[in-house]
PDB file as gemmi writes it, atoms N, CA and C in Angstrom:
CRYST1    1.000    1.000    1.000  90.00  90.00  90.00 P 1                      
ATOM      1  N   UNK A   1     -32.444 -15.149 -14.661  1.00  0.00           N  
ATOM      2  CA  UNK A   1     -31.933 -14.579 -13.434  1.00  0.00           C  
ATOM      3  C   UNK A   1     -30.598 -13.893 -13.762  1.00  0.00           C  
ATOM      4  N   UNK A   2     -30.320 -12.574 -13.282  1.00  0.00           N  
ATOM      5  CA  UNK A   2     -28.936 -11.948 -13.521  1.00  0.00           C  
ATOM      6  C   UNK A   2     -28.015 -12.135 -13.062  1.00  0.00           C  
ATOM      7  N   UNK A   3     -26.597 -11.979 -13.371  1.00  0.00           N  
ATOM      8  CA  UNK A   3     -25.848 -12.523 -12.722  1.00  0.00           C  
ATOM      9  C   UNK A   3     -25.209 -12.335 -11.619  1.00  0.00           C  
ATOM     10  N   UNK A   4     -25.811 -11.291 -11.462  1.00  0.00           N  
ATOM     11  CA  UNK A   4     -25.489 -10.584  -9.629  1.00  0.00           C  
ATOM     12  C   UNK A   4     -26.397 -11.227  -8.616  1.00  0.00           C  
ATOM     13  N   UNK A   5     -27.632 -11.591  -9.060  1.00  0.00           N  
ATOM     14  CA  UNK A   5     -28.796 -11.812  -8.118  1.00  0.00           C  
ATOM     15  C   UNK A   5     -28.260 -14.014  -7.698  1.00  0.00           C  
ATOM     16  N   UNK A   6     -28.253 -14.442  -9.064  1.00  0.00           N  
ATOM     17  CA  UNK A   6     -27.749 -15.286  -9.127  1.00  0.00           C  
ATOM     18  C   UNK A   6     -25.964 -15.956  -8.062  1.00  0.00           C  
ATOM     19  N   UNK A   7     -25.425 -15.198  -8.291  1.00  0.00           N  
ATOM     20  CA  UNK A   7     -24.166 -15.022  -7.719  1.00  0.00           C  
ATOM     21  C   UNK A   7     -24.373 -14.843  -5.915  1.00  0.00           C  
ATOM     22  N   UNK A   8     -25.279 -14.048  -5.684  1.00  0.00           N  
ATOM     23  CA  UNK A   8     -25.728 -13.928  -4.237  1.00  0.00           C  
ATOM     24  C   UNK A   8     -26.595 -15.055  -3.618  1.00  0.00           C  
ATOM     25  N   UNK A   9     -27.183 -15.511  -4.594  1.00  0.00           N  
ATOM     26  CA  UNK A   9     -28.157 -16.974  -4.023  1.00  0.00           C  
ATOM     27  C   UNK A   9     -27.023 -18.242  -3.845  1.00  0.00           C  
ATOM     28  N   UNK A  10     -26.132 -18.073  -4.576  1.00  0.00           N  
ATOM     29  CA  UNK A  10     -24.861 -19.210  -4.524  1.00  0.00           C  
ATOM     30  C   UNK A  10     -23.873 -18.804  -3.229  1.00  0.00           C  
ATOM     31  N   UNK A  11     -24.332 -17.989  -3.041  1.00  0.00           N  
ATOM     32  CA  UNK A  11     -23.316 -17.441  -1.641  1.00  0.00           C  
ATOM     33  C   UNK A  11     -23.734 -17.888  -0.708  1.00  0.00           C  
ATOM     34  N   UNK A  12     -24.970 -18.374  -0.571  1.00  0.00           N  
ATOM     35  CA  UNK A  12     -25.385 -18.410   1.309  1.00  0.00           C  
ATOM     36  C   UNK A  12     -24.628 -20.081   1.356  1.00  0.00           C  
ATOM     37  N   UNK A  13     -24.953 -21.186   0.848  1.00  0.00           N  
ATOM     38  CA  UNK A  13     -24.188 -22.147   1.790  1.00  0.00           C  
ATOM     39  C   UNK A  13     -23.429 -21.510   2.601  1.00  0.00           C  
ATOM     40  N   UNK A  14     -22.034 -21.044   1.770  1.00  0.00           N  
ATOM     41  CA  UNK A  14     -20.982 -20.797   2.512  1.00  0.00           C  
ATOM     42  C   UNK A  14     -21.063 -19.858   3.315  1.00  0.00           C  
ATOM     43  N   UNK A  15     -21.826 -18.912   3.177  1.00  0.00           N  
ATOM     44  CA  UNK A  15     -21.592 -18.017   3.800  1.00  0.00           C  
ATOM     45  C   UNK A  15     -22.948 -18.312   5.590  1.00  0.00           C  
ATOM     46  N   UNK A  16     -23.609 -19.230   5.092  1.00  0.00           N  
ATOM     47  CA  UNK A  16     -23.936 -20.199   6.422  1.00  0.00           C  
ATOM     48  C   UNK A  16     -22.972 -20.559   7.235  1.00  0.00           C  
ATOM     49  N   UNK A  17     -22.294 -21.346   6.540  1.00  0.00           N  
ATOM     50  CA  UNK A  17     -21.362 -22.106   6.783  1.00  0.00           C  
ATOM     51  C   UNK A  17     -20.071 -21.425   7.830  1.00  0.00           C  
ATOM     52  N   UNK A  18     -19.559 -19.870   7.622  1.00  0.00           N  
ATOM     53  CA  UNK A  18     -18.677 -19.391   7.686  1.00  0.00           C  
ATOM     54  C   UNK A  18     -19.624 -18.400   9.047  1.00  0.00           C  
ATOM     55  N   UNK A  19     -20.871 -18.555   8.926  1.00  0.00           N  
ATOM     56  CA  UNK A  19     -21.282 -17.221   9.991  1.00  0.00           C  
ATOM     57  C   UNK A  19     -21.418 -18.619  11.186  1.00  0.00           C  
ATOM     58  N   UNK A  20     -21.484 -20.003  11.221  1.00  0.00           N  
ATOM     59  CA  UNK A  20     -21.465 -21.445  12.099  1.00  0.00           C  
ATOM     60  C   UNK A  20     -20.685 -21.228  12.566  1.00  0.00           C  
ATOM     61  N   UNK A  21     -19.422 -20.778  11.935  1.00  0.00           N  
ATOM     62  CA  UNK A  21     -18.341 -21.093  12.695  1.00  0.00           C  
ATOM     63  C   UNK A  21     -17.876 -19.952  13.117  1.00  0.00           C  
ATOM     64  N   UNK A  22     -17.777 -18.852  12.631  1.00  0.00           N  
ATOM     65  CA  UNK A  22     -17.485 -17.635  13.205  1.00  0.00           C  
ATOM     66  C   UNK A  22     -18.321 -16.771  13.988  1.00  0.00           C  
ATOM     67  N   UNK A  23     -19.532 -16.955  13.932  1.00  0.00           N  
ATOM     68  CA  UNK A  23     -21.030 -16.304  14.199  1.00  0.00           C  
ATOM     69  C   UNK A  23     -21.240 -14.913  12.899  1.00  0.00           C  
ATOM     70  N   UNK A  24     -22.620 -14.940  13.023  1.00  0.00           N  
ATOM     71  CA  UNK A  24     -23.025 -13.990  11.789  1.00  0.00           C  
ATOM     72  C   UNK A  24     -22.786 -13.152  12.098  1.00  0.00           C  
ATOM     73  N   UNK A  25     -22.359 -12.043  13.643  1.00  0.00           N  
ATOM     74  CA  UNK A  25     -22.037 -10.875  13.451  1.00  0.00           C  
ATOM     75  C   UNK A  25     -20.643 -10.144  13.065  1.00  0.00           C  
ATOM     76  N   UNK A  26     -19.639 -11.222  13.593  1.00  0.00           N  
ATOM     77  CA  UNK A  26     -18.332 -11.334  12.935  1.00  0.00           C  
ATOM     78  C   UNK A  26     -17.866 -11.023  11.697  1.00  0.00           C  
ATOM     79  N   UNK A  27     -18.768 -12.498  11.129  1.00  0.00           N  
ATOM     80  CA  UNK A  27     -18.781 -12.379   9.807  1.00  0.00           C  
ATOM     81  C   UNK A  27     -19.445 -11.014   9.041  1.00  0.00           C  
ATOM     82  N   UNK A  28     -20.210 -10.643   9.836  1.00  0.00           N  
ATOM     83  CA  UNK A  28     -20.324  -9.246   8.891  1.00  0.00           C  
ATOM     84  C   UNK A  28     -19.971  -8.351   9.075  1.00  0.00           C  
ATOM     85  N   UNK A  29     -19.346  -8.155   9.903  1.00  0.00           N  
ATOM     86  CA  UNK A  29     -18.078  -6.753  10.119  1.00  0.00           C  
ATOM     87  C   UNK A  29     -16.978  -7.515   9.133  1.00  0.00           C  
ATOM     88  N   UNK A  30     -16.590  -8.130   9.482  1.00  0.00           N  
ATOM     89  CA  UNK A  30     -15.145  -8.910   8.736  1.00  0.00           C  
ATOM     90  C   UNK A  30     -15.589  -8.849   7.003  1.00  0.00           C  
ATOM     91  N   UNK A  31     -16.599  -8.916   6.303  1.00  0.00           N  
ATOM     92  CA  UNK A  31     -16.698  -8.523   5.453  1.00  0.00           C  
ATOM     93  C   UNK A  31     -17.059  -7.520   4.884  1.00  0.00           C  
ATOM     94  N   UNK A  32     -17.960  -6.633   5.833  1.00  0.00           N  
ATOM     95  CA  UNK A  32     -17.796  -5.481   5.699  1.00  0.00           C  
ATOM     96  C   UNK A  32     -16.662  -4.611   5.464  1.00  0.00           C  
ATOM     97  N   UNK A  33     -16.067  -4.749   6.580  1.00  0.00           N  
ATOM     98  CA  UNK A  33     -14.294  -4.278   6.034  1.00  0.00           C  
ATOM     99  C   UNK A  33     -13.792  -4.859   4.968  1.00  0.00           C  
ATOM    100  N   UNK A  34     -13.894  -5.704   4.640  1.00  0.00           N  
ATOM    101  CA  UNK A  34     -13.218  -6.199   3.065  1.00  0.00           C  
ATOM    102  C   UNK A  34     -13.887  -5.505   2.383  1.00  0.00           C  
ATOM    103  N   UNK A  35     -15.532  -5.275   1.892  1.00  0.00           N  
ATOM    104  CA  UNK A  35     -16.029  -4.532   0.868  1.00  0.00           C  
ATOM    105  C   UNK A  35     -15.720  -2.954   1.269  1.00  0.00           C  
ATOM    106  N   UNK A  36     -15.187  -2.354   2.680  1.00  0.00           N  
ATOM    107  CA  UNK A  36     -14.780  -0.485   2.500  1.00  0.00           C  
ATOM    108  C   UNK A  36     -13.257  -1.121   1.971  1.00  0.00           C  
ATOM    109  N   UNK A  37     -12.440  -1.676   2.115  1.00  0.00           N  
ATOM    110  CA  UNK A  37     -10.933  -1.994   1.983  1.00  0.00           C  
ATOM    111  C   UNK A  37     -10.767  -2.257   0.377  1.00  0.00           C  
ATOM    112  N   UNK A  38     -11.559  -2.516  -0.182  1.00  0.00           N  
ATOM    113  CA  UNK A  38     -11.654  -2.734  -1.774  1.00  0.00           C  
ATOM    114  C   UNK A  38     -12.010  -1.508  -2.395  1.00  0.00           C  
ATOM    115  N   UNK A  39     -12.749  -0.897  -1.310  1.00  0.00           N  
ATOM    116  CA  UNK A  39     -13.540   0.790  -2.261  1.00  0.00           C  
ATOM    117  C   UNK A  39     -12.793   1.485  -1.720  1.00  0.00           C  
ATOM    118  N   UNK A  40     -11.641   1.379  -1.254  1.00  0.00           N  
ATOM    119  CA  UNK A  40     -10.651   2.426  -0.665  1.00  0.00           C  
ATOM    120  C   UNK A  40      -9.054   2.165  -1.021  1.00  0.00           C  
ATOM    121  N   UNK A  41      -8.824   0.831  -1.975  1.00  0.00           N  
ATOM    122  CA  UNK A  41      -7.528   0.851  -2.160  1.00  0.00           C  
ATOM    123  C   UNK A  41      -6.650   0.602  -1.522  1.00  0.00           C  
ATOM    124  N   UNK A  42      -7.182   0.038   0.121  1.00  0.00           N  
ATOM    125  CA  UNK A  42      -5.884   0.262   0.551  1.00  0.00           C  
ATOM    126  C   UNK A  42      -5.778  -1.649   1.007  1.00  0.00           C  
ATOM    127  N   UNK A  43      -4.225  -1.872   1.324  1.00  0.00           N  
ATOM    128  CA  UNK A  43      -4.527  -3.251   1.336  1.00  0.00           C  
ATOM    129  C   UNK A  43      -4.470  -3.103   3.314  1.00  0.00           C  
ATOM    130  N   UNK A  44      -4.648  -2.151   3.882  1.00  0.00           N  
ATOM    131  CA  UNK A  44      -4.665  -2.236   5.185  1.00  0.00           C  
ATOM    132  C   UNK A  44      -5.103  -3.716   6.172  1.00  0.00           C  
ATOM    133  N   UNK A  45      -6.311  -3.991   5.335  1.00  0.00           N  
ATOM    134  CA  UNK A  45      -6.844  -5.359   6.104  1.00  0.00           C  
ATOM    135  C   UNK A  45      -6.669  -6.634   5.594  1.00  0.00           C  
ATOM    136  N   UNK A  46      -5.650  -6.852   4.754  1.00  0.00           N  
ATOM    137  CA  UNK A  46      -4.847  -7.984   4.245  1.00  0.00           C  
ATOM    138  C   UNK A  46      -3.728  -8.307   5.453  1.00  0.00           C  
ATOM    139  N   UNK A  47      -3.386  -7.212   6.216  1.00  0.00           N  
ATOM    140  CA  UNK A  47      -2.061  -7.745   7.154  1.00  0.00           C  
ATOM    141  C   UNK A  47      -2.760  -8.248   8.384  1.00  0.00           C  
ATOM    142  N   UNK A  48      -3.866  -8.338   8.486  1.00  0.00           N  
ATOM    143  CA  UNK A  48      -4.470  -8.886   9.622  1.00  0.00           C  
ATOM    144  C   UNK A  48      -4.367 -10.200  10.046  1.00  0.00           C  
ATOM    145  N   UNK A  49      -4.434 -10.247  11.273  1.00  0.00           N  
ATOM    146  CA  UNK A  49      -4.281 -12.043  11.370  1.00  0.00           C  
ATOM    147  C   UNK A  49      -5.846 -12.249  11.170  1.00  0.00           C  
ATOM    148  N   UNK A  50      -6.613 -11.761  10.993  1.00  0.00           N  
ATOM    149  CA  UNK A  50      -8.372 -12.379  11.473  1.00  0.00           C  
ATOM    150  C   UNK A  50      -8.723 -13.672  10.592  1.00  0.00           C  
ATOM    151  N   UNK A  51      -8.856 -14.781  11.040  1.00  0.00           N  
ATOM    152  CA  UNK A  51      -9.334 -16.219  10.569  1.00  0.00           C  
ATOM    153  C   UNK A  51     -10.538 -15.891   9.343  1.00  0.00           C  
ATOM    154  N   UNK A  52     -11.339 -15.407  10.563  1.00  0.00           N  
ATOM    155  CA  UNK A  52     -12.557 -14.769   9.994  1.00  0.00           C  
ATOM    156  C   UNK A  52     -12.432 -14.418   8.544  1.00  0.00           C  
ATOM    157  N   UNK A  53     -11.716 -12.965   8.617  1.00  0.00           N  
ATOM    158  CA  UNK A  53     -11.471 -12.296   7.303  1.00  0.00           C  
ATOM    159  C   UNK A  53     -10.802 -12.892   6.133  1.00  0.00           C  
ATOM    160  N   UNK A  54      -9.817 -13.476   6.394  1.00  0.00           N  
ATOM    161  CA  UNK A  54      -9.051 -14.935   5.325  1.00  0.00           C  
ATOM    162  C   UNK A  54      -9.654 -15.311   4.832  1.00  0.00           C  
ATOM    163  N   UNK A  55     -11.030 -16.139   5.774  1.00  0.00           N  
ATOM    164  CA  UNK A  55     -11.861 -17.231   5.309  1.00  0.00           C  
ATOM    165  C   UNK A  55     -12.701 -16.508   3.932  1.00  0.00           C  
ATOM    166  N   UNK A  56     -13.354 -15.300   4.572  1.00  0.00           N  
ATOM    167  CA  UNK A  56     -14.168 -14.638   3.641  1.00  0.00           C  
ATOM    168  C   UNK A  56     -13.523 -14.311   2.298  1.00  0.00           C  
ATOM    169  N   UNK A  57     -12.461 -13.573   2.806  1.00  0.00           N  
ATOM    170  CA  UNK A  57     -11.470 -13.064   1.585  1.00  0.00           C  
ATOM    171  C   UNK A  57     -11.837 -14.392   0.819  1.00  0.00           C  
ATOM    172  N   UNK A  58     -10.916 -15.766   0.898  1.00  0.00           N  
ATOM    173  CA  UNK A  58     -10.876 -16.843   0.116  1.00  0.00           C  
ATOM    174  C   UNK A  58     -11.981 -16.899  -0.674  1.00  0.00           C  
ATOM    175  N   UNK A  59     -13.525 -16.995  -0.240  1.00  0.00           N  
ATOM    176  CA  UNK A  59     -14.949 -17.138  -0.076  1.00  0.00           C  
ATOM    177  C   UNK A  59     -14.788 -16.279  -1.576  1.00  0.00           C  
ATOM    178  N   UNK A  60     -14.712 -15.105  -1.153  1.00  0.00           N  
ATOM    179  CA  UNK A  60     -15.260 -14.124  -2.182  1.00  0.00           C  
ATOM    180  C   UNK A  60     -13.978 -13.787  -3.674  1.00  0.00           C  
ATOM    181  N   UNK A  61     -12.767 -14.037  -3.380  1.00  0.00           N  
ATOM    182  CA  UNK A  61     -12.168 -14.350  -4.363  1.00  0.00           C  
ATOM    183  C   UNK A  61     -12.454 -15.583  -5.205  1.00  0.00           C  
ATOM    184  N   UNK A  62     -12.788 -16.502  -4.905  1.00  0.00           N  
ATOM    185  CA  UNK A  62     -12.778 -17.677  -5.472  1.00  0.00           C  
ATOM    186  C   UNK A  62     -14.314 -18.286  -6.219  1.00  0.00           C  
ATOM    187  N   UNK A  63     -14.767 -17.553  -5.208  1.00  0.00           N  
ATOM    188  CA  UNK A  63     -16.662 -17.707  -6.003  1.00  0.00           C  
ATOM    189  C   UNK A  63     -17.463 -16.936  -6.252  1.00  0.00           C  
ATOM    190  N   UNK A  64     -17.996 -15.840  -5.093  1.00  0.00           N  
ATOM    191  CA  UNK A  64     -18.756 -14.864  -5.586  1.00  0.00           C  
ATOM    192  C   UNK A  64     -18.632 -13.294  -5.504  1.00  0.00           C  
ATOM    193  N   UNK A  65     -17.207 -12.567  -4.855  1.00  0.00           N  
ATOM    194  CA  UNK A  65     -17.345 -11.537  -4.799  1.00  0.00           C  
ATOM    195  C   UNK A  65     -17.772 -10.969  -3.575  1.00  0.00           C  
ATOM    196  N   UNK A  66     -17.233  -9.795  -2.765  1.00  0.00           N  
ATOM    197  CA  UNK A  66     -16.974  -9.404  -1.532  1.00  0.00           C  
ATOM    198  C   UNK A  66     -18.386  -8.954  -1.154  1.00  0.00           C  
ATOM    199  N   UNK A  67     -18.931  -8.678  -2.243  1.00  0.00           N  
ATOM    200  CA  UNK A  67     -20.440  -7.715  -2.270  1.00  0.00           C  
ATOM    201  C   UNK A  67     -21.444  -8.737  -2.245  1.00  0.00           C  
ATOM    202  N   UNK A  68     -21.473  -9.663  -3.147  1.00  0.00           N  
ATOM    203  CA  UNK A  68     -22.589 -10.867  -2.922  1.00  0.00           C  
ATOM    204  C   UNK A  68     -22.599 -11.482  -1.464  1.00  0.00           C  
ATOM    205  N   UNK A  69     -21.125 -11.374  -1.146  1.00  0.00           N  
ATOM    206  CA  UNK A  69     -21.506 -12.079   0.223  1.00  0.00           C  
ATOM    207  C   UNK A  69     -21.684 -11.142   1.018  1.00  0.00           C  
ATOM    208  N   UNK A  70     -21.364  -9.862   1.163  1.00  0.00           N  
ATOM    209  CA  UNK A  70     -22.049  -9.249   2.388  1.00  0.00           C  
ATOM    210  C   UNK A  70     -23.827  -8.719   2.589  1.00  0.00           C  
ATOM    211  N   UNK A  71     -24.093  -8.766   1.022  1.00  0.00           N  
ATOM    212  CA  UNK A  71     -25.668  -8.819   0.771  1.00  0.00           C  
ATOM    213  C   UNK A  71     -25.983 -10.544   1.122  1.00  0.00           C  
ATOM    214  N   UNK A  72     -25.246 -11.431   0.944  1.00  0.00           N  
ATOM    215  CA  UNK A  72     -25.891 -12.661   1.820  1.00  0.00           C  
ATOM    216  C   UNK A  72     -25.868 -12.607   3.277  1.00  0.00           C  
ATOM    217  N   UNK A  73     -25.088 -12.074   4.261  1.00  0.00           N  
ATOM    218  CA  UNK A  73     -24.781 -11.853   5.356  1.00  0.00           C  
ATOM    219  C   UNK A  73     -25.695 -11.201   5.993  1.00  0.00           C  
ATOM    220  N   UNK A  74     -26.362 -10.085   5.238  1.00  0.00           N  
ATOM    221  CA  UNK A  74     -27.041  -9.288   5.798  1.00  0.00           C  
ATOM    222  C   UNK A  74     -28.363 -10.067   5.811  1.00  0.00           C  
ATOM    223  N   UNK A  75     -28.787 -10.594   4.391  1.00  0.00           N  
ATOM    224  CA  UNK A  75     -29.941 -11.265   4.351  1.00  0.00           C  
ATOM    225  C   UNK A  75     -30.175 -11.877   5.535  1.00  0.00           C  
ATOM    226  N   UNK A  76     -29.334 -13.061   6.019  1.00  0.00           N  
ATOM    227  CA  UNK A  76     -28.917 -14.122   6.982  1.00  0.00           C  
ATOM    228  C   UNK A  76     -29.458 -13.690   8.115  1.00  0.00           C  
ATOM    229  N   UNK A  77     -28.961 -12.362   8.295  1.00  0.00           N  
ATOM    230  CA  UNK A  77     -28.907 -11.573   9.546  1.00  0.00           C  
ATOM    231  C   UNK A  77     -30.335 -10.821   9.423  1.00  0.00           C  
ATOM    232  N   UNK A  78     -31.218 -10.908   8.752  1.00  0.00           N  
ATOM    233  CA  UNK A  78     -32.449 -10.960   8.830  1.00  0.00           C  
ATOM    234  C   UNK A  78     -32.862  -9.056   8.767  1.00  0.00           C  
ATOM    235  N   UNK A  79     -31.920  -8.844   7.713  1.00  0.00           N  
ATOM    236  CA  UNK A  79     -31.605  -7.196   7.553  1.00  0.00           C  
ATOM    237  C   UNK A  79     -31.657  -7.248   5.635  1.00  0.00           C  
ATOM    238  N   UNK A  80     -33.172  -7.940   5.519  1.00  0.00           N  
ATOM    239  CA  UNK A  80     -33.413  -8.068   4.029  1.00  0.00           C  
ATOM    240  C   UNK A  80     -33.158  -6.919   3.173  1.00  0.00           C  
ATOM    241  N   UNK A  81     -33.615  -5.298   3.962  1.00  0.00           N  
ATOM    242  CA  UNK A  81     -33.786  -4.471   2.781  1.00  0.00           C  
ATOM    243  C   UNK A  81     -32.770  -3.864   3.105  1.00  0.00           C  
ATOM    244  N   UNK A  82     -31.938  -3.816   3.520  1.00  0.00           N  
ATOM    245  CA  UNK A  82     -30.445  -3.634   3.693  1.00  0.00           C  
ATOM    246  C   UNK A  82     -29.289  -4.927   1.834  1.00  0.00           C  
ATOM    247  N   UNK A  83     -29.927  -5.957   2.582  1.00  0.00           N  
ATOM    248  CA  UNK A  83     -29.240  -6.665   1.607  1.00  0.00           C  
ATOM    249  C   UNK A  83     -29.927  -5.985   0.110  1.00  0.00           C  
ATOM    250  N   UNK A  84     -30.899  -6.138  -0.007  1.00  0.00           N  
ATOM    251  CA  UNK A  84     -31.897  -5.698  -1.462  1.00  0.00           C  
ATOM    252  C   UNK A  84     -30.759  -4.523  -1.807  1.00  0.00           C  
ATOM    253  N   UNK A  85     -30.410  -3.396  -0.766  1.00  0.00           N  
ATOM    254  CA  UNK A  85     -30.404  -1.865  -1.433  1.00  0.00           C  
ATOM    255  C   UNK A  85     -28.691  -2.215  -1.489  1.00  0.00           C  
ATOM    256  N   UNK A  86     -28.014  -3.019  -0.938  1.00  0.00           N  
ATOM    257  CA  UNK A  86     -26.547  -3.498  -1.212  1.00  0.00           C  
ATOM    258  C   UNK A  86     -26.339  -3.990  -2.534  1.00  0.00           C  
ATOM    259  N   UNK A  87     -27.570  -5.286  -3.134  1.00  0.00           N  
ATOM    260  CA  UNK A  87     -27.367  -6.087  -4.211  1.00  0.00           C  
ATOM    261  C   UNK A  87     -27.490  -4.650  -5.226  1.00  0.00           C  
ATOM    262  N   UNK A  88     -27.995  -3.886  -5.045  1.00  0.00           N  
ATOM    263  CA  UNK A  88     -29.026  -3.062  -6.123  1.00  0.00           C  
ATOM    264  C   UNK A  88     -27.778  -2.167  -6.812  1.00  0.00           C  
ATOM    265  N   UNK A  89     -26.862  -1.270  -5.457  1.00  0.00           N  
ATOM    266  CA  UNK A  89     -26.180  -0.232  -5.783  1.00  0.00           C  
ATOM    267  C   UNK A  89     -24.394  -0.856  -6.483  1.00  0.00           C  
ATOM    268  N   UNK A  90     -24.476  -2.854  -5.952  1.00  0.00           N  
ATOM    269  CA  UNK A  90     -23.510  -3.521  -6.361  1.00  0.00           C  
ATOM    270  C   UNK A  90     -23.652  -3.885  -8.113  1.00  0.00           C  
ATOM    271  N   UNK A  91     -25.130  -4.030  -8.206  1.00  0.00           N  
ATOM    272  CA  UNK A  91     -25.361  -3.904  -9.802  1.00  0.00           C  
ATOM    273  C   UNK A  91     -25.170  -2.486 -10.418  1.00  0.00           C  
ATOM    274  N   UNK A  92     -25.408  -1.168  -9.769  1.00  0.00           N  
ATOM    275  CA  UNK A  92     -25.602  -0.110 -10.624  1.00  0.00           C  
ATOM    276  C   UNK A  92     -23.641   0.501 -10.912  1.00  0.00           C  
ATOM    277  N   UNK A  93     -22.813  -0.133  -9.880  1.00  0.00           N  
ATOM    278  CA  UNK A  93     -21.943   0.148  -9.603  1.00  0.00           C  
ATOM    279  C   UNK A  93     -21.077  -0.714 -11.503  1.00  0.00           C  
ATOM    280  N   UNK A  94     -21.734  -1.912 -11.072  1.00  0.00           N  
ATOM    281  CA  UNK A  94     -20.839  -2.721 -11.978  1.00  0.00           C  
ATOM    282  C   UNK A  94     -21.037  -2.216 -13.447  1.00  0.00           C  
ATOM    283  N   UNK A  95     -22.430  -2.193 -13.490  1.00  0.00           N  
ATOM    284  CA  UNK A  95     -23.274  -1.938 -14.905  1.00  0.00           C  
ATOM    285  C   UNK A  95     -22.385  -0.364 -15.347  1.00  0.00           C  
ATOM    286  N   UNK A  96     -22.390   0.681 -14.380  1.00  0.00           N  
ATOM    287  CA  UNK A  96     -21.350   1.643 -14.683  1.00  0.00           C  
ATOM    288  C   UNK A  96     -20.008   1.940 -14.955  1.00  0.00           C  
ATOM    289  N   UNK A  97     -19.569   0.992 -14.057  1.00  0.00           N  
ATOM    290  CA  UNK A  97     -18.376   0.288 -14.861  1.00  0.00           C  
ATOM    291  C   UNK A  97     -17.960  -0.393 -16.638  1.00  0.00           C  
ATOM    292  N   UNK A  98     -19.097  -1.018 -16.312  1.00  0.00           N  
ATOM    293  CA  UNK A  98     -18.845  -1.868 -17.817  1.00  0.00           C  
ATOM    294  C   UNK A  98     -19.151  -0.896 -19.152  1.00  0.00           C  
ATOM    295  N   UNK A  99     -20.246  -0.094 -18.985  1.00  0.00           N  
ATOM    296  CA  UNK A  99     -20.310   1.277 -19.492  1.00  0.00           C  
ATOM    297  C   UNK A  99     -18.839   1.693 -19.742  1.00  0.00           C  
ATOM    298  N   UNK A 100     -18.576   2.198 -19.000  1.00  0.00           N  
ATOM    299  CA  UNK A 100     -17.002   2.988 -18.879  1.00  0.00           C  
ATOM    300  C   UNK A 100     -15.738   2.301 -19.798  1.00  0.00           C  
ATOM    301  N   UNK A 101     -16.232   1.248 -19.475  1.00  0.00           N  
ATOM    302  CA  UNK A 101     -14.923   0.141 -20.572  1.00  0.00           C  
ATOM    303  C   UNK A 101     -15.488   0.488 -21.763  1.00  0.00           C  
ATOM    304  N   UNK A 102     -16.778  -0.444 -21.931  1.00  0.00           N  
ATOM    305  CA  UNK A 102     -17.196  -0.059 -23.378  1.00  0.00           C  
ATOM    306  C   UNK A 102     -16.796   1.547 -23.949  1.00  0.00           C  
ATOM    307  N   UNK A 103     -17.346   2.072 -23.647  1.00  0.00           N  
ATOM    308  CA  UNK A 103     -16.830   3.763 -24.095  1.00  0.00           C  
ATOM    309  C   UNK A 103     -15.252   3.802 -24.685  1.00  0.00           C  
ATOM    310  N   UNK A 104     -14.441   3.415 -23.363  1.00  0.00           N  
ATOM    311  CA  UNK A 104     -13.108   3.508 -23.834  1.00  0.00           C  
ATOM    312  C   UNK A 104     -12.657   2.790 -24.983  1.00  0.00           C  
ATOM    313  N   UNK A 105     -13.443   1.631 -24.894  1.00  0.00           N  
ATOM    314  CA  UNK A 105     -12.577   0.269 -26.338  1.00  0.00           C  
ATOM    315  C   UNK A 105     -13.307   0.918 -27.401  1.00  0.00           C  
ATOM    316  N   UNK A 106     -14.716   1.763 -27.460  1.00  0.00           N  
ATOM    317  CA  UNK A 106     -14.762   2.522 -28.694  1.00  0.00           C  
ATOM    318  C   UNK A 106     -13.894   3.602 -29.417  1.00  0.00           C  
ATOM    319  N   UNK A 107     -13.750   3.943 -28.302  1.00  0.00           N  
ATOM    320  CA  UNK A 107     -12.244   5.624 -28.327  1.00  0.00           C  
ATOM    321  C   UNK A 107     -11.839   4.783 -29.206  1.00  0.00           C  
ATOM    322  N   UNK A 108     -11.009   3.661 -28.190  1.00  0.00           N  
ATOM    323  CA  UNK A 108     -10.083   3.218 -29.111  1.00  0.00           C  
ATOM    324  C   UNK A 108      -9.892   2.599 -30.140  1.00  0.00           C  
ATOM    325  N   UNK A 109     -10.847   2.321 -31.213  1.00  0.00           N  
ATOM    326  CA  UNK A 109     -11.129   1.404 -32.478  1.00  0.00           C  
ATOM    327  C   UNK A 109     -11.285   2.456 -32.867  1.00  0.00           C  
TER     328      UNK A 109                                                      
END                                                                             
């Protein structure tokens, strides 16, 4: 199992857990904005008071990442091929990334 797909199956407790207490639609705006607020640089939604968003923030710093949990959220929310085409473009994103490093640490050797 890869480690993105993996990483998203470890997300739902909590992210059960966090849509209980906040409700699942909350929770997925509130992380939604964390995953545009990360692809945009800006720390705009860090000064927020939202419980909600803290909680998640914590959630996804500490275990799986802003993207695993909003592809769990969505799952949850019973918006499977939504989550599928989230997990998919969160792998092609990373995998292009890591590309990009590699390249550079060759430059540089």
């Amino acid at each position: 199992m890869d480690t993105y797909f993996y990483n998203f199956v470890q997300a739902f407790p909590d992210c059960e857990r966090l849509a209980q207490k906040y409700g699942l639609e909350r929770c997925l705006a509130a992380c939604k904005d964390l995953c545009d607020d990360l692809d945009s640089n800006s720390d705009e939604l860090f000064g927020t008071d939202d419980e909600c968003l803290h909680s998640i923030t914590r959630e996804a710093v500490a275990k799986f990442g802003a993207r695993n949990m909003y592809a769990a959220f969505l799952y949850l929310s019973g918006n499977v091929e939504a989550a599928e085409l989230h997990l998919q473009a969160h792998r092609f994103i990373a995998e292009g990334a890591m590309l990009s490093i590699t390249e550079i640490l060759k430059r540089q050797n």
